[in-house]
Backbone bond lengths (Angstrom), bond angles and torsions (degrees), N, CA, C in turn:
res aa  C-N    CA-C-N  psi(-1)  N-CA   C-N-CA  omega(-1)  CA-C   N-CA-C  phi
1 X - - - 1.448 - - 1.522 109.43 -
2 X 1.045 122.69 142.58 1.496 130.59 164.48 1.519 116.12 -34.22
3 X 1.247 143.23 55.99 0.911 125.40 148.23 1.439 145.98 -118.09
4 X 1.033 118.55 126.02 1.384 140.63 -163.43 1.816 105.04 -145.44
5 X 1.509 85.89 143.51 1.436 110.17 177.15 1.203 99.07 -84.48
6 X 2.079 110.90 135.38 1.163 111.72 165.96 1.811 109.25 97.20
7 X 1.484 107.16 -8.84 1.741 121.89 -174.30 1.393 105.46 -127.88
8 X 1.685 90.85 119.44 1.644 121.34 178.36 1.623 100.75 -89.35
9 X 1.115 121.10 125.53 1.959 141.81 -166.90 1.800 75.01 -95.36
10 X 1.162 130.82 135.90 1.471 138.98 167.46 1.471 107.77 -122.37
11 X 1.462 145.35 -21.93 1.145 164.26 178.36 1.274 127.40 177.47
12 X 1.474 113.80 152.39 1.438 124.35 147.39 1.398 132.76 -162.98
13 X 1.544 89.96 173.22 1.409 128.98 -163.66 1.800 129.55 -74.05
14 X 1.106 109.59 134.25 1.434 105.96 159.82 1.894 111.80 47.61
15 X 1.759 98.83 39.83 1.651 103.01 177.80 1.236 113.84 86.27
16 X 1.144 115.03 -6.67 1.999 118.61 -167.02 1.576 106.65 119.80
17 X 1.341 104.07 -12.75 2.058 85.68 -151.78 1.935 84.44 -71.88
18 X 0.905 133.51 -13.26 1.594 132.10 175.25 1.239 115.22 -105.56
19 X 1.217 130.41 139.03 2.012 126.02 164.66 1.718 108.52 -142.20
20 X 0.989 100.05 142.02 1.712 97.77 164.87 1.542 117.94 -136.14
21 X 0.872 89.33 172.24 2.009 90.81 -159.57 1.677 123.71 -167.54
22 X 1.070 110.54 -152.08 1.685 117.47 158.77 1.614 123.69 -151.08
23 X 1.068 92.24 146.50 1.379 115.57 -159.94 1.493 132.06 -131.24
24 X 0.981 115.95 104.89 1.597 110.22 -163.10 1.457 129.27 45.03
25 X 1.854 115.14 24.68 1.147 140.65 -179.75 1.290 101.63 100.78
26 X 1.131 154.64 7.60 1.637 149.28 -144.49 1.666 95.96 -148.72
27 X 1.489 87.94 121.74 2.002 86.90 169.30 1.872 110.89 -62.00
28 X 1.208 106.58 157.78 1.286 116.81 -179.46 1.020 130.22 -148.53
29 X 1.328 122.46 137.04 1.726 117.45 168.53 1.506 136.00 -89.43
30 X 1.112 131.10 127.15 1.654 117.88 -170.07 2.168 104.35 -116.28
31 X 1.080 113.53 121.93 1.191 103.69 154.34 1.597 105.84 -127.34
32 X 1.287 107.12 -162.95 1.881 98.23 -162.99 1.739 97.77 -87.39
33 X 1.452 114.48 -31.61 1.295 117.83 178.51 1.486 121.47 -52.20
34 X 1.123 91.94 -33.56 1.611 87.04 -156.93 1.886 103.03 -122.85
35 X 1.476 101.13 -5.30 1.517 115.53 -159.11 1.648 122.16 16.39
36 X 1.173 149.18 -165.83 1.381 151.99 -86.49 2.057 83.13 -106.93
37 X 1.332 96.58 141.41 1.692 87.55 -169.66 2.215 79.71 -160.17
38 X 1.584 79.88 138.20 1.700 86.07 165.96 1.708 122.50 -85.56
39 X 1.485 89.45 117.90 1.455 101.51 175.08 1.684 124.07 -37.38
40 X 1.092 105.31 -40.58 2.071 100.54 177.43 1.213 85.36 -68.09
41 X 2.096 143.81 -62.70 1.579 110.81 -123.55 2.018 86.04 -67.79
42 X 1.237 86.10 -39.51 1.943 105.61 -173.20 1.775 98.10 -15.49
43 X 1.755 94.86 -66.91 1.772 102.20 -169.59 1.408 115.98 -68.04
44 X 1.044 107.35 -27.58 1.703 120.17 172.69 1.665 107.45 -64.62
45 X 0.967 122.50 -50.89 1.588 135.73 -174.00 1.509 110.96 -52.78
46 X 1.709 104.82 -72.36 1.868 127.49 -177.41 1.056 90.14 -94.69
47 X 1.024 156.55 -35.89 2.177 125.23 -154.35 1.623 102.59 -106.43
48 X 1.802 115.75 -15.64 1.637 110.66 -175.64 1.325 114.89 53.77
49 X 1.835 107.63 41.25 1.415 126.83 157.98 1.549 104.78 -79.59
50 X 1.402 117.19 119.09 1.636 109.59 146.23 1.648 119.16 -71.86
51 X 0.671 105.70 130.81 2.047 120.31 -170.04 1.560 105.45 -134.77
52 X 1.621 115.25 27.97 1.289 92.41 -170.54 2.085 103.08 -101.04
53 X 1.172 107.21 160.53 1.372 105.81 -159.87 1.622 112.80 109.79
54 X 1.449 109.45 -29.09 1.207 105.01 -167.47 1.755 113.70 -124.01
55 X 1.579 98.91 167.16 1.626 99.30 -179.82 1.463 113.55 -114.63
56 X 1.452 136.98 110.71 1.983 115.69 -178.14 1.696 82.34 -64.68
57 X 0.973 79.91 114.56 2.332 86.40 164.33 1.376 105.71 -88.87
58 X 1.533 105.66 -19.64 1.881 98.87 -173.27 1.298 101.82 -146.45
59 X 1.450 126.40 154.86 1.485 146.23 167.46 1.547 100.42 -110.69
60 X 1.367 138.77 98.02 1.658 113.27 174.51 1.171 126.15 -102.35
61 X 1.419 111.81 0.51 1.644 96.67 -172.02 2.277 85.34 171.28
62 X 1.467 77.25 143.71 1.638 95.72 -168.74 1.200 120.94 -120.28
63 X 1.136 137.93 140.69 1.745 131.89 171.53 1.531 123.28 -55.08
64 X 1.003 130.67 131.56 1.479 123.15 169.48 1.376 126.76 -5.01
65 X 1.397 77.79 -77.98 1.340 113.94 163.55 1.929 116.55 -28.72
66 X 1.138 116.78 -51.94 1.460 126.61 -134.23 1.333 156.57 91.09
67 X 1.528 96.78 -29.06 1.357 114.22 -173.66 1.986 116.80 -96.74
68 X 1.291 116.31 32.70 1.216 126.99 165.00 1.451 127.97 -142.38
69 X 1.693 124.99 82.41 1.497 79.56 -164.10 1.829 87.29 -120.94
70 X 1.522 103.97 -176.83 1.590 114.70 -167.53 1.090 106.30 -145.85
71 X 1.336 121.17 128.24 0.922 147.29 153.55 1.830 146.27 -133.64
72 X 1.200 134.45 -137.09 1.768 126.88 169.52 1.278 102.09 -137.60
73 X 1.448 95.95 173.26 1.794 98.51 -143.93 1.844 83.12 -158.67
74 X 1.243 110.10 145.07 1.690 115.43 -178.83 1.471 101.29 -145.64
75 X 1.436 109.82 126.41 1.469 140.10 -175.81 2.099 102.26 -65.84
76 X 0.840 95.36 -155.74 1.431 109.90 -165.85 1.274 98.67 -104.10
77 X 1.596 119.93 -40.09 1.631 114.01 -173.45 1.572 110.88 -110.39
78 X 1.524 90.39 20.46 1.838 98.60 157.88 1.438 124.76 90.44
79 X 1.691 97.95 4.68 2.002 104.01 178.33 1.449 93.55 -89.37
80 X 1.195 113.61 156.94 1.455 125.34 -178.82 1.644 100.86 -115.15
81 X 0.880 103.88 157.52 1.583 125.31 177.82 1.746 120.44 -130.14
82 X 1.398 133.17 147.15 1.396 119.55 163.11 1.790 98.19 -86.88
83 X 1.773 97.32 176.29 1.064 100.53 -169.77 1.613 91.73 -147.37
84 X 1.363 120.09 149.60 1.728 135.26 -178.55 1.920 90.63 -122.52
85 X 1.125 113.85 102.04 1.509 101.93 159.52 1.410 117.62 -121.51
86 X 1.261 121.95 123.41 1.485 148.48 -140.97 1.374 95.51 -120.36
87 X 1.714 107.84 112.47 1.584 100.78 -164.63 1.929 96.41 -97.94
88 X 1.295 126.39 148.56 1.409 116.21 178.33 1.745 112.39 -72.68
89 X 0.791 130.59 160.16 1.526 145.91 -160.76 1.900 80.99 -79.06
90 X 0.957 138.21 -59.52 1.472 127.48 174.85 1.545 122.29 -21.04
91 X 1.310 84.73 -62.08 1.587 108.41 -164.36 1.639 107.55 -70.88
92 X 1.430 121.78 -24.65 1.414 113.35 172.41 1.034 113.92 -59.09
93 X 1.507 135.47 17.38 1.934 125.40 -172.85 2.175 76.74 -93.08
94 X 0.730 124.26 -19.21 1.375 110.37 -168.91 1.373 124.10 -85.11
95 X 1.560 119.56 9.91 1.081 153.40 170.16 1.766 116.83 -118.83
């Protein structure tokens, strides 16, 4: 289960086997495999998003499914943005 000191659970997915949240200021993903993991290196890693400049500060809420989740995101000179990240049907074996 998600637990960690210091980590807000914001939703989940697919019965539990998915959660996203925040975590030491940084949105995050938890499944049991791989447990508590930061959402940018995550998108940076599998999707071959550049995200650099920026922070996911939040994960808020996820698709049933898994494969959508949204949250806000803050630049370098401090405007925040929301964010839709749409994971490809591939990439869910990593969950």
């Amino acid at each position: 289960m998600f637990k960690c000191s210091n980590a807000l659970p914001a939703d989940v997915a697919n019965g539990g086997v998915l959660i996203v949240g925040i975590y030491n200021g940084k949105a995050v993903i938890w499944d049991e495999q791989n447990g508590v993991r930061d959402l940018k290196l995550f998108t940076e890693a599998h999707l071959g998003e550049d995200l650099s400049g920026w922070v996911l500060v939040t994960a808020s809420a996820l698709s049933e499914n898994g494969m959508h989740i949204v949250g806000s995101m803050k630049a370098a000179d401090q405007h925040s943005e929301g964010y839709l990240l749409s994971i490809p049907p591939e990439c869910s074996s990593e969950w």
